[in-house]
C-alpha positions in Angstrom: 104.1 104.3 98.7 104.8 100.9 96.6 107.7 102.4 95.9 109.4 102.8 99.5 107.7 99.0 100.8 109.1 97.5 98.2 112.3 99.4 98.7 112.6 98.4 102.1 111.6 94.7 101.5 114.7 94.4 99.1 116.7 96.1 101.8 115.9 93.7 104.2 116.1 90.7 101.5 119.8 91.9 100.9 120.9 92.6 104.7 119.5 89.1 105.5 121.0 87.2 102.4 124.4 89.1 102.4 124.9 89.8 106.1 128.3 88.0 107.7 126.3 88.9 111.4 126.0 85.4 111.4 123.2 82.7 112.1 122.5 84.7 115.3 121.7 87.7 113.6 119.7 86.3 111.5 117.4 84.7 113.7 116.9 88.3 115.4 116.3 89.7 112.2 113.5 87.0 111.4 112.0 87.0 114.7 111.5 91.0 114.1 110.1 89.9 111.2 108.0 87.3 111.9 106.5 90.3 115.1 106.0 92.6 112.4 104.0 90.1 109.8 101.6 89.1 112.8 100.6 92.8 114.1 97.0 93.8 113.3 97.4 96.6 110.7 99.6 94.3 108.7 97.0 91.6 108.9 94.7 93.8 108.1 96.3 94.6 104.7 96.8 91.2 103.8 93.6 90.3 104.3 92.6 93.3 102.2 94.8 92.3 99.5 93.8 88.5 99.3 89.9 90.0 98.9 91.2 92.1 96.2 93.2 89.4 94.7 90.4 86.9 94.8 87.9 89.5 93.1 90.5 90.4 90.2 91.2 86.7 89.4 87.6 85.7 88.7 87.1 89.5 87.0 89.4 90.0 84.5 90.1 86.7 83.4 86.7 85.5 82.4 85.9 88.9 80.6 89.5 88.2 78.6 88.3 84.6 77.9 84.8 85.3 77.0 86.2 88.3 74.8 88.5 86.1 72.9 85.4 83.7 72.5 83.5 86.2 70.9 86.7 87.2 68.3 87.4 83.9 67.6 83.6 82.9 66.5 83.4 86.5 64.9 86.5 85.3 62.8 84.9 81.9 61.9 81.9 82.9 60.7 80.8 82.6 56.8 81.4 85.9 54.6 84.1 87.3 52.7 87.5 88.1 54.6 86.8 91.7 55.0 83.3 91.2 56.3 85.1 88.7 59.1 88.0 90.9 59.5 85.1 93.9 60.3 83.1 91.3 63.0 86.7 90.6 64.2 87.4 94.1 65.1 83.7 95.2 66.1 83.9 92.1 68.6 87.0 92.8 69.7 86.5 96.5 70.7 83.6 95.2 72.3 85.6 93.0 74.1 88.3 95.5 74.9 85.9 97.6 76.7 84.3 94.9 78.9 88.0 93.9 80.0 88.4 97.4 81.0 85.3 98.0 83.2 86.2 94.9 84.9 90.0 96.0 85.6 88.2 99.8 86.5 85.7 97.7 88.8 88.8 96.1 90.5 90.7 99.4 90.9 87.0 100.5 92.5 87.1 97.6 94.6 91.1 98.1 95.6 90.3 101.7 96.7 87.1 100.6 98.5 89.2 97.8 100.5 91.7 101.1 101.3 91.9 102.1 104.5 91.6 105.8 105.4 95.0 107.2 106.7 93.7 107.3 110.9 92.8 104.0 110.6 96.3 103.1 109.5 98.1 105.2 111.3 96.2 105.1 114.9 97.4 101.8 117.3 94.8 99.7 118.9 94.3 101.1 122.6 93.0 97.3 123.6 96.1 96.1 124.2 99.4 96.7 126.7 101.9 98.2 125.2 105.1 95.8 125.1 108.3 97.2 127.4 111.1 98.1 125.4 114.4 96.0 126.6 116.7 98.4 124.5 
């Protein structure tokens, strides 16, 4: 489904920045645009995705920091180079495997924030439904 969004996306990207319809087409092509960015399901999403992003960036990050903490002073401690070399590694598995439970917590949390398919696909009955002028 990434896939055919992003697909799209660069088809409209190219139609808009290579079109010769003019500055008039254009501007109907944004305002569609612009009517499509501001319906609810859409909203929806990005407010899903911002939650999600927010999450992952205070997630990952500090267990990737806090894991290359714990190599580094594994590194430096006293002992011969094989003994730090062994800490080194040890730590760093360790370290491996909290990154990965917080990046599998985040894929949790991204397919928690998913909406089921009816909710997606249904339209809100609350509001009038625009007459078409085509």
């Amino acid at each position: 489904m990434k896939g055919k969004a992003g697909l799209v996306i660069g088809l409209a990207a190219g139609y808009v920045l290579g079109t010769r319809a003019g500055r008039e087409r254009y501007e109907q092509i944004k305002t569609q645009a612009i009517k499509v960015w501001e319906l609810d399901p859409v909203q929806t999403q990005v407010t899903r995705v911002q939650a999600f992003g927010a999450t992952a960036l205070k997630a990952v990050p500090s267990a990737l920091w806090n894991g290359a903490k714990k190599v580094t002073h594994a590194a430096s401690e006293s002992g011969t180079a094989q003994e730090r070399a062994q800490r080194a590694g040890s730590a760093a598995k360790s370290s491996a495997k909290k990154v990965a439970d917080a990046v599998e917590e985040s894929v949790a949390d991204a397919k928690k924030a998913a909406p089921s398919t009816s909710t997606t696909s249904s339209r809100s009955t609350s509001k009038p439904a625009a007459s078409s002028g085509s």
